[in-house]
N, C-alpha and C positions, 0 to 999 in steps of 0.2 A: 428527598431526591439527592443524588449522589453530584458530585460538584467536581466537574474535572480541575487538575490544576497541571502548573507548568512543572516541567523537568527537563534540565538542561544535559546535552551530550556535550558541546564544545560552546565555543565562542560566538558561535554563527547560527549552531542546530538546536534546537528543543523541542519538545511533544507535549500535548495536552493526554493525558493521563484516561483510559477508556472509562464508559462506567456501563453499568448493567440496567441500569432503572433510571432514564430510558438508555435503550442499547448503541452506544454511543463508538467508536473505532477510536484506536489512537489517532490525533490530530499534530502532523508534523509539520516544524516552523520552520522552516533556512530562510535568513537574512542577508541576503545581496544590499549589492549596494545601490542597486535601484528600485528592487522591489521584496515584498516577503514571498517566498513560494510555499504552498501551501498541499503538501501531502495527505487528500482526503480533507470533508469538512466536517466529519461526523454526524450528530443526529440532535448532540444533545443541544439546550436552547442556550446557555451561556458560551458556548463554544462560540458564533457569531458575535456574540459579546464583544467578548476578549480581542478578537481578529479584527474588530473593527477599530476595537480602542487603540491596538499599537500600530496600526495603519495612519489612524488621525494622530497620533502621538509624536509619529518618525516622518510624516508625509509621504510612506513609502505605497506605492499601490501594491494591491494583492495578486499573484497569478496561481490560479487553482490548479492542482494535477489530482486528480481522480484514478486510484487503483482499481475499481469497479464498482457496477452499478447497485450494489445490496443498497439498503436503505439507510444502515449504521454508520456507511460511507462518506454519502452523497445527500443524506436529507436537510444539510445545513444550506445547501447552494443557492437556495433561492432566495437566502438570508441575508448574503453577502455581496458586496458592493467588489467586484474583482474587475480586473484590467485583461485577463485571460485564463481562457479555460483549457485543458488539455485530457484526453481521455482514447481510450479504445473504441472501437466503433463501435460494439454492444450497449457500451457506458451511454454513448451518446443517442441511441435511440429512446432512452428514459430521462437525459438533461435538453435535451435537442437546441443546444447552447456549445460552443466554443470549437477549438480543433480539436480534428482525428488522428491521432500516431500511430502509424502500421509501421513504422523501420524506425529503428535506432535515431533517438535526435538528441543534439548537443544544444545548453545554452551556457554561456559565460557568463554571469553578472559580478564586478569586479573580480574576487578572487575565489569565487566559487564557480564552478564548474560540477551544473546538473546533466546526467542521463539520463533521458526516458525512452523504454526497451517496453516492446511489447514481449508478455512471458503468459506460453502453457501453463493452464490450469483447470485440474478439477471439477474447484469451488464456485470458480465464474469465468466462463467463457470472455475472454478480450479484455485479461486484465492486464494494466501497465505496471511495472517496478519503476522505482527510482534512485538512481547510484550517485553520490553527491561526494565527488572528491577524488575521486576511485576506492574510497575508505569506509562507507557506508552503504546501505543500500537498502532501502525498504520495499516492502515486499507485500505489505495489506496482507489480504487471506488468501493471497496464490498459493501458499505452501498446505493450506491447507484441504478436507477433503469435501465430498458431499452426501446429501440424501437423498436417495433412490428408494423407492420402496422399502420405506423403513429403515435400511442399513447406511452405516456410514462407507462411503466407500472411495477410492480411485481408480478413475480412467485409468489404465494402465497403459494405454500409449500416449496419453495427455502427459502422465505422472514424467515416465522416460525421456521424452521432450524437454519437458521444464528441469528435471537433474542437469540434463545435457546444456540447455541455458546457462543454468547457475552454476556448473563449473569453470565457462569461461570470465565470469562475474569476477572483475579485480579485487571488490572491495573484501576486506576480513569481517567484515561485519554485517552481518543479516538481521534486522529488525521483520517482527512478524506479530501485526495486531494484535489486540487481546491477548497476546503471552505474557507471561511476569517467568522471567524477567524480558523485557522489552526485548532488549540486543542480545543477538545469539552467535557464536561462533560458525564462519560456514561451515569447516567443516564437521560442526557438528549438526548443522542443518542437514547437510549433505548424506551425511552417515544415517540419520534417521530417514530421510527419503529412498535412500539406498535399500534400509531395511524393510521396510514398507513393499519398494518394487521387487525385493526377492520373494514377499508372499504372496505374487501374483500364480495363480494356475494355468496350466497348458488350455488352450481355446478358450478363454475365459475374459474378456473385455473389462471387467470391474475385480479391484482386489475388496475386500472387506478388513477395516483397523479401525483402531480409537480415532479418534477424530485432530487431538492436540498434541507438540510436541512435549 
């Protein structure tokens, strides 16, 4: 079995590392000064682990943010001993646990400063992002597409939507699950989604691509 591990962005930030067997999401840490916030719990079984020991370690309690409801996400949740739960209102019809985010919310804990945005998508309907600094911003598998009858595909008024989101997005940095590398440049995100919605056809609702950036 494959063993997530840590990898740190800054001072404050770092990610449990995805795995395949079992299908595990990246798992993001931000360390405030009163709590760890917790981007997705993943799937795998050491991930609760981990979160629990640097919780009992620092006495800091845990607050969950849930990018959406897949199982790779969200199946560590009932694992974990958290102080708050935060999600989209699809997420929460399968955790039926914590708050719902439909508009833009701000929290401070000492000198960080999270956003959580609800963003168009594809791959799951009522997923949240989250912008931590105005310098980073993760993003789950929003950017990515779905399956329809066999084909990988995007909504194409979904897809347009969420472009339009994520160019008023301050941060330079767009993290996107299961990619290597982790953190991507927007506007390289940007330009890939861009080209994606130019191969949408006239009357045609779904475009058909590869599935990863």
């Amino acid at each position: 079995m494959q063993i997530p591990h840590i990898q740190t962005i800054n001072d404050h930030i770092s990610y449990l590392t995805p795995t395949e067997h079992p299908l595990s999401a990246n798992v993001v840490i931000i360390e405030g000064d009163a709590f760890f916030w917790v981007y997705d719990v993943g799937n795998h079984p050491a991930v609760s682990e981990i979160l629990q020991k640097k919780s009992e370690q620092t006495g800091k309690e845990i607050r969950v943010i849930l990018s959406h409801f897949h199982p790779d996400h969200i199946g560590n949740l009932s694992e974990i001993s958290c102080e708050a739960v935060y999600q989209g209102k699809n997420t929460f019809r399968y955790t039926k646990t914590g708050t719902v985010i439909e508009e833009d919310t701000w929290f401070q804990d000492g000198d960080v400063w999270l956003h959580l945005f609800p963003i168009p998508s594809s791959h799951a309907k009522g997923s949240l992002a989250l912008e931590v600094d105005e310098t980073w911003c993760f993003l789950g598998d929003a950017a990515y597409a779905t399956q329809k009858n066999g084909q990988t595909v995007y909504n194409a008024e979904r897809l347009l939507a969420e472009i339009r989101v994520l160019k008023n997005v301050r941060a330079p940095h767009f993290f996107l699950s299961h990619s290597e590398p982790f953190q991507q440049n927007k506007e390289d995100v940007l330009e890939w989604m861009e080209a994606i919605y130019e191969k949408r056809k006239r009357d045609e609702s779904y475009i058909k691509t590869p599935q990863r950036l």
